[in-house]
C-alpha positions as CSV (number, residue, x, y, z in Angstrom):
1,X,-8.0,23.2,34.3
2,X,-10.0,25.4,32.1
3,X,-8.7,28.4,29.9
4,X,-10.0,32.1,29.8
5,X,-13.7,32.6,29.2
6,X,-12.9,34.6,26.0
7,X,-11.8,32.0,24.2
8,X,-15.5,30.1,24.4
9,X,-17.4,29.2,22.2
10,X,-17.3,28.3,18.2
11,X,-15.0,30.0,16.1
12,X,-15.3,30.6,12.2
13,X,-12.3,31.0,10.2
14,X,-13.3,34.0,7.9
15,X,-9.6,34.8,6.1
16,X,-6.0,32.9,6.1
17,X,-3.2,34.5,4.3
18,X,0.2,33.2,4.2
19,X,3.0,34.2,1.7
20,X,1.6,32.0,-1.1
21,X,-2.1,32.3,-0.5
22,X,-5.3,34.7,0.6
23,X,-8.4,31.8,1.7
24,X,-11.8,33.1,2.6
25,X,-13.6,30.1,1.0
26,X,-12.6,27.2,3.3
27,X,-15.7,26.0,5.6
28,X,-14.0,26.1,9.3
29,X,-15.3,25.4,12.6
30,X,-13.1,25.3,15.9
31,X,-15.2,24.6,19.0
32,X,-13.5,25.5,22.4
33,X,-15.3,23.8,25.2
34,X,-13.4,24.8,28.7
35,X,-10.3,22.9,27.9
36,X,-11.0,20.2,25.1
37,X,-11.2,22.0,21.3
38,X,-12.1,20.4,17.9
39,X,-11.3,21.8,15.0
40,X,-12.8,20.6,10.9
41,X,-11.1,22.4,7.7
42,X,-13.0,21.4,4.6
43,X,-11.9,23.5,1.4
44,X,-14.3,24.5,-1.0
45,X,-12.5,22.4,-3.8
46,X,-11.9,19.3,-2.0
47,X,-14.3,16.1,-3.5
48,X,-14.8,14.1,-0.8
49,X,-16.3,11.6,-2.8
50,X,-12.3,10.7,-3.7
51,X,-10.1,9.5,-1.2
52,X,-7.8,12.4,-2.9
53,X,-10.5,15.0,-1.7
54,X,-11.0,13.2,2.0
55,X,-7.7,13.2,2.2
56,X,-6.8,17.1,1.9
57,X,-9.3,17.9,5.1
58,X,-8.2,18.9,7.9
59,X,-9.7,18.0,12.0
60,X,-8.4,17.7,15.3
61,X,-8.9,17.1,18.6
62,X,-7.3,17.8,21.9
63,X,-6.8,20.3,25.1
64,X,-5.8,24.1,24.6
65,X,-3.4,25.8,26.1
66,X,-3.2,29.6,26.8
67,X,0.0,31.4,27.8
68,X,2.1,34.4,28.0
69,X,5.8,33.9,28.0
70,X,6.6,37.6,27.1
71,X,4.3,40.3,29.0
72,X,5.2,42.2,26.0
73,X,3.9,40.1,23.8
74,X,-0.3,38.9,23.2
75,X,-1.1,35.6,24.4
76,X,0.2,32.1,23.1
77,X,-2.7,29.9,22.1
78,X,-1.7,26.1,21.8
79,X,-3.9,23.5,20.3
80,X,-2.4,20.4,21.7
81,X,-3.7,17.9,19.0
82,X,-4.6,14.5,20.8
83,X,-6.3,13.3,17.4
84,X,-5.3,14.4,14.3
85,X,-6.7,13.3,10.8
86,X,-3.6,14.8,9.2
87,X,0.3,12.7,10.3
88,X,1.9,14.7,13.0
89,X,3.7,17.9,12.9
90,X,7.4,18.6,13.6
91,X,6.7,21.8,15.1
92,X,3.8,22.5,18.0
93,X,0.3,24.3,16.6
94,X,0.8,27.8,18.3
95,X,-0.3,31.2,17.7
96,X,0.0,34.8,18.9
97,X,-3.8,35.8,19.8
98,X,-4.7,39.5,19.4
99,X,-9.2,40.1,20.4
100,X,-10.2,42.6,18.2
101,X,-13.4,42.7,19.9
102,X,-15.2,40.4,22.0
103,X,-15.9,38.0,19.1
104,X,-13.2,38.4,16.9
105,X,-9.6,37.3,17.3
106,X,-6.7,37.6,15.2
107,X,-4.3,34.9,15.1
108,X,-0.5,35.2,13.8
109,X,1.9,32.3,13.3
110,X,4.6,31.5,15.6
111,X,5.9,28.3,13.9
112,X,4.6,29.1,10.3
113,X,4.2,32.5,8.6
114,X,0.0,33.1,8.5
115,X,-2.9,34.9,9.6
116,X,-6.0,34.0,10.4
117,X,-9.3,36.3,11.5
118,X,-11.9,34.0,13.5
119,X,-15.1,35.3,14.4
120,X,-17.7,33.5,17.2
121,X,-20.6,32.2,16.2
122,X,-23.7,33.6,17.8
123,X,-25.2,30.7,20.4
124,X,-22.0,29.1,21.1
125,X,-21.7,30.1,24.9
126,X,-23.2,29.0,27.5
127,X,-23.5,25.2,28.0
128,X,-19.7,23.4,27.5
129,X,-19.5,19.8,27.5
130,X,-16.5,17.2,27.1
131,X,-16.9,13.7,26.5
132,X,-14.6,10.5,26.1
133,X,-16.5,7.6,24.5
134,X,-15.9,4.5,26.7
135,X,-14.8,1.0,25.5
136,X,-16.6,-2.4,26.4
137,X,-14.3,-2.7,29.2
138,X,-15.0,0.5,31.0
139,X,-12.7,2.0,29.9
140,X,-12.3,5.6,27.8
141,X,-10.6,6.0,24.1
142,X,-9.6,8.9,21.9
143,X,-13.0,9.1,20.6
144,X,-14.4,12.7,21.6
145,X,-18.3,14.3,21.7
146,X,-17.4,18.5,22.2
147,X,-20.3,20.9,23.0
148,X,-20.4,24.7,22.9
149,X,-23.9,26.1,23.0
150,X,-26.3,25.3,21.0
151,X,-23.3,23.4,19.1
152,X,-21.9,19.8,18.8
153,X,-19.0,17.9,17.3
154,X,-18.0,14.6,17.2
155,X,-15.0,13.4,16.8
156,X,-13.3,9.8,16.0
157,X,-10.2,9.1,15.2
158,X,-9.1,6.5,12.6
159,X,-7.8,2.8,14.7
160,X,-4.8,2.0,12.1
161,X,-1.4,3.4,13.1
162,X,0.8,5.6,10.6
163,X,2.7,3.6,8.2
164,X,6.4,3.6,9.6
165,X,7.8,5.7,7.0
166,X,5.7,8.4,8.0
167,X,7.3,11.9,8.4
168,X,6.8,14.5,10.3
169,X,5.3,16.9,8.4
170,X,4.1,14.7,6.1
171,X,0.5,15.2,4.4
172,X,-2.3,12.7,4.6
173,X,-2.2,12.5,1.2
174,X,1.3,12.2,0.8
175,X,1.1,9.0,2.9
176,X,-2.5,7.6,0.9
177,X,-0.3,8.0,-2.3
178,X,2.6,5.6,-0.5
179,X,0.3,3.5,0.9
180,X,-3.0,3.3,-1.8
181,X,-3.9,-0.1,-0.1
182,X,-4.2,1.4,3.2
183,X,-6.3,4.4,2.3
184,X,-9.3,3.2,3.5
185,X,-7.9,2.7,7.3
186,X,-5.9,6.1,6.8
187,X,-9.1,8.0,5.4
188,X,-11.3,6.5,8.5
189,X,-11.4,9.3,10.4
190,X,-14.6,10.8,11.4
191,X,-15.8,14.5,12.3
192,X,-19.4,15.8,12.2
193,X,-20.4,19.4,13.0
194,X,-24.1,20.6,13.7
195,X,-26.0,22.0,16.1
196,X,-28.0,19.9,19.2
197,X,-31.7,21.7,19.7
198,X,-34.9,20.6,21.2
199,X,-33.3,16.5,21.4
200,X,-32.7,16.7,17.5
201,X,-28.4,17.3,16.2
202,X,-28.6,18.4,12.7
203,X,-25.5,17.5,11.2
204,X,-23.9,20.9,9.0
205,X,-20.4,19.5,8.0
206,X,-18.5,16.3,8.0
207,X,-15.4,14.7,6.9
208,X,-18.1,12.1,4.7
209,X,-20.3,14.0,2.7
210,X,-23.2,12.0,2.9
211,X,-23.4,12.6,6.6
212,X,-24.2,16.5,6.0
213,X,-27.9,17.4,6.2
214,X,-29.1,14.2,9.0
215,X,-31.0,14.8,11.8
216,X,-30.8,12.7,14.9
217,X,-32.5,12.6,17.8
218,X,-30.0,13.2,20.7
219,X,-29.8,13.4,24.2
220,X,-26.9,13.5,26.8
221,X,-27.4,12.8,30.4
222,X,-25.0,12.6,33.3
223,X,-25.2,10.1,35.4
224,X,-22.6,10.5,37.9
225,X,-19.8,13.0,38.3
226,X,-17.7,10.8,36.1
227,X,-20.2,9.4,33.4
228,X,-22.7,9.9,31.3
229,X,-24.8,8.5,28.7
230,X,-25.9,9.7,25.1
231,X,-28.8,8.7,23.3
232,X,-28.1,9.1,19.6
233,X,-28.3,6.3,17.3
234,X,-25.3,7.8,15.5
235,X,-23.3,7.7,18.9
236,X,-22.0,5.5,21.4
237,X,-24.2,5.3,24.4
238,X,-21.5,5.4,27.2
239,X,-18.9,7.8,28.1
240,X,-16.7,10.2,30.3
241,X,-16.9,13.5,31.5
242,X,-13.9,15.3,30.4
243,X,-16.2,18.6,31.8
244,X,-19.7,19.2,32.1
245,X,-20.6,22.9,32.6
246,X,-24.3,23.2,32.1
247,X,-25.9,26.2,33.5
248,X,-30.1,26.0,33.4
């Protein structure tokens, strides 16, 4: 399965309005591979040096769907969050999709009242890679390596479960406050965001600070039609392809 080429690429949230609210300042990425999408949120005031700050990021990780129940109506987009630094939602994460041009899509609520603008970042098409980060066993987990271009993001997810008295619709922070002596297993949750050029991934944003600004040597070679292996010292060596669409 893959979805509509238009929807390639990375994706920069330029505006959000909702009835309370008008952002422009919030740093935001979403990378669409050919089905898999990650997604950072990191607000201009947020400290991330406090697990108060950590905890009002956003990032998630999963498959997209695209749909169009009503001819009438512009497409659905779903982001089908698989990972989710946030606690889960009680309604799904769905939008009406409206491209303004070839690069510019306008996104309207369908379960909340917003609007978003995202524009695509120059260099983002092209090459689209999915990974799944495999265990010793063989076997894959929920920890995710996206590209897009000349783009890459990492992604993985915290090991500790939600506290039982989570809600839906709780925040992260919410929870941290409940649960103080569990906020370092809740706030271990890892997304970086760069770009992947001539072997080297320079990391742009991250869910830890001090991540931002590193430059690793990386390299990511299939192996069969079902593997492949990454050589990053930041990374897991091993892993499966989700998708592998690398044009020369």
């Amino acid at each position: 399965m893959t979805i509509p080429d238009r929807y390639h690429g990375v994706w920069q949230r330029t505006l959000l309005e909702t009835p309370t609210e008008r952002d422009t300042t919030t740093w935001v990425r979403w990378l669409q591979a050919g089905l898999w999408h990650g997604d950072l949120r990191v607000p201009a005031t947020a400290n991330r040096a406090t697990s108060a700050g950590r905890a009002q990021l956003q990032g998630f990780g999963g498959t997209t769907l695209i749909t169009q129940p009503d001819p009438h109506q512009p497409d659905v987009c779903t982001w089908q969050r698989h990972i989710d630094l946030q606690p889960p939602r009680s309604t799904p994460d769905a939008g009406h999709m409206v491209f303004e041009s070839a690069d510019c899509v306008h996104e309207t609520g369908i379960h909340g009242t917003y609007f978003e603008v995202w524009e695509r970042l120059p260099g983002s098409l092209g090459k689209r890679i999915a990974l799944a980060a495999l265990d010793d066993t063989g076997a894959p987990t929920a920890e995710r390596l996206l590209v897009a271009g000349r783009y890459l993001m990492h992604l993985r997810p915290r090991s500790t479960a939600w506290p039982a008295d989570t809600a839906p619709d709780d925040t992260l922070a919410e929870v941290v406050a409940r649960h103080p002596q569990a906020a370092e297993d809740l706030l271990d949750f890892d997304i970086g965001f760069g770009t992947l050029e001539h072997g080297v991934w320079t990391i742009e944003r991250a869910t830890a600070p001090e991540q931002e600004g590193l430059v690793h040597t990386c390299a990511l070679q299939r192996t069969s039609q079902s593997e492949a292996l990454v050589k990053c010292p930041a990374l897991p060596v091993h892993w499966q392809v989700l998708e592998w669409h690398a044009p020369d």
